[in-house]
VEXROLO-805114 format. One record per residue (C-alpha): x, y, z; residue in one letter. Coordinates in steps of 0.001 Angstrom, whole numbers, padded with zeros to 6 digits, always signed. Layout:
% residues N
XYZa;...
% end
This chain:
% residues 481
+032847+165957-041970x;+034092+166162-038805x;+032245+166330-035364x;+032719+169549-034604x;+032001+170522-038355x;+028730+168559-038103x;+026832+170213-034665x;+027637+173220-036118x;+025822+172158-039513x;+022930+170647-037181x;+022396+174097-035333x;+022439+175869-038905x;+019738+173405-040014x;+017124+174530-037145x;+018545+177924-036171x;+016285+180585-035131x;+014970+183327-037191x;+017031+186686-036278x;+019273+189075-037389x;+022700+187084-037156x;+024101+184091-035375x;+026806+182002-035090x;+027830+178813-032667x;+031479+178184-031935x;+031724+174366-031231x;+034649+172821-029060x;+036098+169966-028105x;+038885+169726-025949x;+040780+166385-025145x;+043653+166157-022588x;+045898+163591-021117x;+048300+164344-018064x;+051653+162132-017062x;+053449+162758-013962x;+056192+160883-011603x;+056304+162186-008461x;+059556+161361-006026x;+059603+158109-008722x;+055797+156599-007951x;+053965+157382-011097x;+051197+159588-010291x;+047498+158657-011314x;+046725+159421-015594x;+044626+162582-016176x;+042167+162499-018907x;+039522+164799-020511x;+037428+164908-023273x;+034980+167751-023341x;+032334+169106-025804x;+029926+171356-026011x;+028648+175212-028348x;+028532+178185-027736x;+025434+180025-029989x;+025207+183430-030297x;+022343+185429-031347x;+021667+188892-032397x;+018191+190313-032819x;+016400+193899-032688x;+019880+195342-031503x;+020932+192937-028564x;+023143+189886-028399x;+021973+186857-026863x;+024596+183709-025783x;+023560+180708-024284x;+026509+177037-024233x;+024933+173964-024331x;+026772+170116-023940x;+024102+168988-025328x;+024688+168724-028797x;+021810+166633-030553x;+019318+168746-032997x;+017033+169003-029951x;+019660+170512-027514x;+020753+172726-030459x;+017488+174335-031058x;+017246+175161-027171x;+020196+176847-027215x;+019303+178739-030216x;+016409+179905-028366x;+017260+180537-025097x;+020367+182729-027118x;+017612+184491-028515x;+015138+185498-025805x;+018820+187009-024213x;+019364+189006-027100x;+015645+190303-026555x;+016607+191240-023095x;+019360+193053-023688x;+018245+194963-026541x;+018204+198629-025820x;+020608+197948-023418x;+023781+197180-024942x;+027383+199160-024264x;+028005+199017-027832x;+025387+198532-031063x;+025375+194702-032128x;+026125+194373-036039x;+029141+196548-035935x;+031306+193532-036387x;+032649+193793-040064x;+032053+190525-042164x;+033817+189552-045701x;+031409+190493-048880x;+032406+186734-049566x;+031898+183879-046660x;+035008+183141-045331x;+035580+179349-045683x;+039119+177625-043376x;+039738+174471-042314x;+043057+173825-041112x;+044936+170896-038470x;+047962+171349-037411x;+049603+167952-037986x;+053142+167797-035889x;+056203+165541-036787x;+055518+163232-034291x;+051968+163099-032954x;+051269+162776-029190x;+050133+159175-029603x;+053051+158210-031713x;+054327+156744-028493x;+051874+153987-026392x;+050591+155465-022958x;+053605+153182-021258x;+056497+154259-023505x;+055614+158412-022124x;+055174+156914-018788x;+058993+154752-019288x;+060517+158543-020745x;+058794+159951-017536x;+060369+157961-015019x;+064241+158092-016339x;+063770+161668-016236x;+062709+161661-012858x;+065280+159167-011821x;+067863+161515-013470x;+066209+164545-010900x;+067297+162603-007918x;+071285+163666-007567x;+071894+163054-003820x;+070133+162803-000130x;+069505+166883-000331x;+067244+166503-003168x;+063820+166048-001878x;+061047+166571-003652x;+061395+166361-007752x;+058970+165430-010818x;+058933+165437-013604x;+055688+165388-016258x;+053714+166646-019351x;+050132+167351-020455x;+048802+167658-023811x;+045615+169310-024943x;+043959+168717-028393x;+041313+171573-029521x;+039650+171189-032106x;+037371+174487-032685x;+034645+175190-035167x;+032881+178664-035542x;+030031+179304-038279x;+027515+181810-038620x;+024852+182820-040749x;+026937+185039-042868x;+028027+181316-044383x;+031271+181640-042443x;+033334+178189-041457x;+036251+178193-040037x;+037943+175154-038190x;+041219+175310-035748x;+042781+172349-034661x;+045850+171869-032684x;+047462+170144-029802x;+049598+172272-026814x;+052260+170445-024919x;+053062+171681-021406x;+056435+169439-020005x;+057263+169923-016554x;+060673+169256-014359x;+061276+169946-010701x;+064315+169609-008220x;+063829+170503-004222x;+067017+170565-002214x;+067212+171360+001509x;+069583+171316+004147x;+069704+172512+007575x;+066853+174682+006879x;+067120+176123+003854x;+065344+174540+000723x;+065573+175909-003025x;+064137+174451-005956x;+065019+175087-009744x;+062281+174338-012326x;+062148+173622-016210x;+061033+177461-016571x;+058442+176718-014074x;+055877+175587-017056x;+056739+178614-018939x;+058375+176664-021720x;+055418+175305-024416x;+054655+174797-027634x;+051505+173701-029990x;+052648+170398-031216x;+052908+166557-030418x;+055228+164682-028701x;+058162+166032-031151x;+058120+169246-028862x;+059503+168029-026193x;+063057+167101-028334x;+062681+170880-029399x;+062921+172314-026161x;+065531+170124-024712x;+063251+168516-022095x;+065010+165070-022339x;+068519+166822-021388x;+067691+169244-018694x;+067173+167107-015716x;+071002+166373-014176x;+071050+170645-015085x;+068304+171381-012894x;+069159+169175-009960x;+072938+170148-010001x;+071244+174064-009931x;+068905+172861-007237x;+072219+171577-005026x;+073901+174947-005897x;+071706+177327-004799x;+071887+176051-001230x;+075272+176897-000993x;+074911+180331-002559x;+074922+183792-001056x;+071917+185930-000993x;+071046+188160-003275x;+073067+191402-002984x;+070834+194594-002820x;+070840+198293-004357x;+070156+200029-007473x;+071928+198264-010243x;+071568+197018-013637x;+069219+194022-014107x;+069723+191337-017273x;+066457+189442-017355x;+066688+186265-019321x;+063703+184971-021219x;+062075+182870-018850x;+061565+185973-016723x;+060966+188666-019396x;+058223+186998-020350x;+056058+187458-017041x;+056977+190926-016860x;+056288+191430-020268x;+052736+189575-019585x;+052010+191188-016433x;+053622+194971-017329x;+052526+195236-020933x;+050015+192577-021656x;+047307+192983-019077x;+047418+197339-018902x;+046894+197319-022573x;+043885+194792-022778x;+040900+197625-024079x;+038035+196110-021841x;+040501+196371-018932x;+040869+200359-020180x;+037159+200684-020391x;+036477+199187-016809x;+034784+195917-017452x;+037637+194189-015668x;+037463+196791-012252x;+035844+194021-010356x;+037619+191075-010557x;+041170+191382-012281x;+041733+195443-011912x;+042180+198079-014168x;+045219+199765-016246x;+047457+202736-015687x;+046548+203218-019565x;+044492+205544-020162x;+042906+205805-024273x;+044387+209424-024726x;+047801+207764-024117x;+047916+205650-027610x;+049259+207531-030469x;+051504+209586-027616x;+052843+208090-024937x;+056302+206644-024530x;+055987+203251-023179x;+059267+202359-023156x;+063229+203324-024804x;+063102+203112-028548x;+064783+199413-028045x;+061099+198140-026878x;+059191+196686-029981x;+056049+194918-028797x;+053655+193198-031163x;+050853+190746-031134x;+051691+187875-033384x;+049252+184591-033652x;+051169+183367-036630x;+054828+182688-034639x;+054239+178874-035682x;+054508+176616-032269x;+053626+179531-030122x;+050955+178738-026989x;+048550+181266-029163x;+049101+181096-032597x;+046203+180964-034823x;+044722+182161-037927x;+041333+183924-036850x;+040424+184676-033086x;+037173+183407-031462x;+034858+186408-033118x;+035805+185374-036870x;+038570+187790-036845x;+041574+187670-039128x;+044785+187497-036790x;+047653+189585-038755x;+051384+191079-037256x;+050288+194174-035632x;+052385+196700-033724x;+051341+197573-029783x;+054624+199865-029620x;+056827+200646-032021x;+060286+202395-030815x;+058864+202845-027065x;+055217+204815-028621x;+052450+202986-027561x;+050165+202621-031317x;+047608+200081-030490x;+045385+198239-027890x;+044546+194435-026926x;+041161+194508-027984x;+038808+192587-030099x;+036495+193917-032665x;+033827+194673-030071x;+036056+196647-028072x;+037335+199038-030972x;+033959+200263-031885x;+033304+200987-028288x;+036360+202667-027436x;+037604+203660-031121x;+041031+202748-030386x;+042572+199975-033261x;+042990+196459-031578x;+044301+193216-032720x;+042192+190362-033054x;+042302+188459-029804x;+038394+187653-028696x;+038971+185286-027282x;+036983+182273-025265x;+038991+179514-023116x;+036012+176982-023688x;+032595+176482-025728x;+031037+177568-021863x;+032325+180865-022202x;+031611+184326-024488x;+035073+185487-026041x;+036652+188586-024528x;+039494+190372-025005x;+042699+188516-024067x;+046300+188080-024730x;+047792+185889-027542x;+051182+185688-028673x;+052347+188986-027244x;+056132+189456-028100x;+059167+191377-027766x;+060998+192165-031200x;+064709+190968-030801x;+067505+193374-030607x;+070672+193851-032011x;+073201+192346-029220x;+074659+188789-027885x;+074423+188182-024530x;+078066+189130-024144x;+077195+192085-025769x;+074937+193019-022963x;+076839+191522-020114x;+080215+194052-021091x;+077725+197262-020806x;+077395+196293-016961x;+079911+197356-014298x;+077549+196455-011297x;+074687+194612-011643x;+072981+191237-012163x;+071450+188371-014328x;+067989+187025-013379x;+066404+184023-014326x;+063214+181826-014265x;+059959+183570-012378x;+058899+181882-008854x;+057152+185305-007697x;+054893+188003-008824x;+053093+190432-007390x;+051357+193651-009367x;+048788+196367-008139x;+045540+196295-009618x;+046594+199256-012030x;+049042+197042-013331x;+051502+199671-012337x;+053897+199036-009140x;+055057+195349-009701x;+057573+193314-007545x;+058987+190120-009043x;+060986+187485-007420x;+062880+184645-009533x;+064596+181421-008909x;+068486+181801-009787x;+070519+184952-010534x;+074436+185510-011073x;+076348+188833-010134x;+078004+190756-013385x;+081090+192408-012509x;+082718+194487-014878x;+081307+193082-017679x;+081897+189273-016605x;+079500+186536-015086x;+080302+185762-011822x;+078988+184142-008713x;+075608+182266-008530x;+073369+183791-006068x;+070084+183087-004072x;+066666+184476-003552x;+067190+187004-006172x;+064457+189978-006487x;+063370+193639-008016x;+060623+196109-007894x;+059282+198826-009840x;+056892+200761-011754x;+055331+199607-015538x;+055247+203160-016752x;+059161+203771-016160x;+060448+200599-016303x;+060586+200043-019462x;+062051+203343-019890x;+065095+202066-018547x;+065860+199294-020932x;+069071+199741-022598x;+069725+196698-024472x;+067975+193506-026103x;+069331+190253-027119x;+069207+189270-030922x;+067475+186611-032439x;+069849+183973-031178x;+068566+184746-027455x;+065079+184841-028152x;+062775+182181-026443x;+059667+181362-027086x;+058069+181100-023565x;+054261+181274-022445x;+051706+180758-019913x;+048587+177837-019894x;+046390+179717-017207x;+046045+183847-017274x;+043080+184438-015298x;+040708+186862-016204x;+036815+187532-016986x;+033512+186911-014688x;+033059+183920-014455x;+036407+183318-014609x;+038477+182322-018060x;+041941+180642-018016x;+043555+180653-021145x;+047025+180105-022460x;+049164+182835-023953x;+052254+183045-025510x;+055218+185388-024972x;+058461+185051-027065x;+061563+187230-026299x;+064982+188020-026119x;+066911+189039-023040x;+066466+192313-021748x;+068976+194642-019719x;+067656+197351-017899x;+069463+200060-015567x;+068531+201656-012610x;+066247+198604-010935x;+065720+198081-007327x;+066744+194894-006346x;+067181+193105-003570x;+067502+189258-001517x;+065534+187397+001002x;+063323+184335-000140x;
% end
């Protein structure tokens, strides 16, 4: 039995007499590597453990996380979870039991075991890989500042409950890094490995994948470029967003307005609202009938792929909009029954300290039908965007202004001319109106983020976002860093 498998058996054995519980058990181990301007920064490590136990009794829910896992700390938990659920009986947004188990206990154990396994390679053989890669960052006196790192995270997460319910996640989440600086006379611009955006679950192996060993000398010679490079024209043009951007405005334009706690207000405080409102799934155009959304946990490798979410929940391919019609909502099971809207399920909890909420997972774009030079010969005037460095969206998740790291004119259908401090506005709800073409599957990435922010106190959780390109027509954009 494992460790996680075995608190959770030791808070069964002394649990408290109630309705229903369960205890979702985590432990989370982490090791960061960094070179910094070639001086090897200091190691990063974590291990952390610790439950979360969850009670229900006489029609509340009680929670109370505990790190202190012995039978003794258990059985606290267990009732300190339970004079909570007393409290807030009578008192709850939305009857507790409505949660729909299995007529059978569902029983899944299941480690992800990756080709090559983070500690295939001794602490001082990463650190060696590290430090050429940085080394290969420094092209020239105008390059200033550069790193180059990674951090891994292995989870291993147990949740059981009364029903008779076991299910065990494990996986590790690689997160490589790369960064040029170049300045002259003034004027500094920096080019990133897709600014963290590019991550997998995995081990070591991952890095190979996403050509992390080979980008270096690419990202410098971009760094060196840029200074020399016009600013961004603007006007009203077409706009070809590559992966490494779609997936923030994806995240930020899709993912967060159709989160159901957001709809029903729980988020007004802290992270905002949505433009959403519930009459507007079933009916409402979201987008041209290019834009395909779903939620996906089982794209294998993606930063939120998984079998069941943090509730007990089955994760299955579900459709948020289907030809531009907006079907379903980001909601966990909790959620549905108090908005009675479908959902997906994404409860979801960032550590064994926190309750599970609704969040994003893998949230992607369907791919299209077109090559990139397929979508390049449809524009006259416009422009090719790439890799996020800005974002800014009202609380409404509405107006949004995004600002990226390196964009190229398109004339007549051609590429031409790198240019600087490239930029665009607009509005969620018409936005993706305007999308006229998507790459096929050979342009899809699979991108994602390790920290979306959301939930009081706050939860940072990673989130996964693969996509094609996008072109859209009609977008403001403009220059200026």
């Amino acid at each position: 039995m494992t460790a996680t498998a075995d608190i959770a058996a030791r808070f069964a054995a002394g649990a408290p007499a109630c309705d229903a519980w369960s205890i979702r058990v985590m432990r989370s181990r982490s090791e960061s590597l960094y070179v910094t301007r070639g001086i090897v920064d200091p190691v990063h490590l974590g291990d952390d453990l610790g439950a979360m136990v969850t009670v229900e009794a006489a029609g509340g829910i009680g929670y109370a996380a505990t790190s202190d896992v012995s039978a003794a700390g258990l059985k606290a938990a267990g009732r300190e979870a339970l004079a909570w659920a007393g409290r807030t009986a009578g008192r709850m947004v939305a009857a507790a039991g409505k949660r729909q188990t299995s007529a059978a206990p569902v029983v899944f154990d299941r480690e992800d075991r990756p080709r090559l396994g983070w500690d295939a390679l001794s602490r001082s053989a990463k650190i060696d890989r590290l430090k050429a890669s940085a080394a290969a960052l420094k092209r020239g006196d105008a390059i200033v500042d550069w790193y180059a790192g990674v951090s891994f995270t292995d989870e291993d997460v147990v949740l059981a409950t009364s029903h008779g319910d076991f299910i065990r996640q494990r996986r590790g989440l690689v997160i490589p890094g790369l960064a040029a600086s170049a300045s002259d006379g003034g004027e500094t611009q920096t080019r990133t490995f897709a600014r963290g955006g590019l991550m997998r679950q995995g081990g070591w192996d991952v890095l190979e994948d996403l050509g992390f060993w080979n980008a270096p000398e690419r990202i410098a010679e971009e760094a060196l470029e840029l200074l020399k490079a016009p600013d961004c024209p603007t006007g009203a043009m077409d706009l070809l967003l590559m992966p490494d951007q779609m997936y923030i405005q994806i995240h930020e334009s899709i993912g967060h307005p159709l989160e159901l706690d957001r709809i029903l207000g729980d988020e007004r405080n802290y992270a905002g609202t949505s433009f959403v409102t519930p009459d507007m799934f079933g009916a409402y155009r979201y987008g041209s009938k290019l834009l395909n959304v779903t939620f996906d946990p089982g794209v294998a490798g993606e930063a939120a792929a998984y079998a069941f979410d943090d509730d007990g929940t089955p994760a299955t391919k579900q459709f948020l909009i289907r030809e531009g019609m907006l079907e379903r909502g980001l909601g966990g099971a909790t959620s549905q029954v108090r908005i009675n809207i479908p959902g997906v399920a994404n409860s979801r909890a960032c550590n064994w300290n926190r309750p599970a909420i609704d969040r994003m997972a893998n949230l992607n774009v369907e791919a299209g039908g077109s090559t990139l030079d397929d979508l390049m010969a449809q524009v006259d005037d416009g422009v090719v965007m790439e890799t996020n460095t800005s974002w800014s969206i009202d609380d409404s998740r509405n107006k949004f202004q995004f600002g990226c790291e390196r964009a190229r004119l398109i004339t007549n259908g051609k590429l031409g001319p790198v240019v600087k401090n490239p930029n665009y506005r607009g509005i969620s709800a018409t936005f993706w109106r305007n999308l006229k073409g998507l790459g096929n599957a050979a342009t899809v990435r699979v991108m994602g983020t390790p920290t979306c922010g959301k939930g009081e106190p706050n939860q940072a959780i990673r989130v996964g976002h693969a996509t094609p390109a996008g072109l859209f027509e009609n977008v403001a954009v403009f220059g200026g860093g």
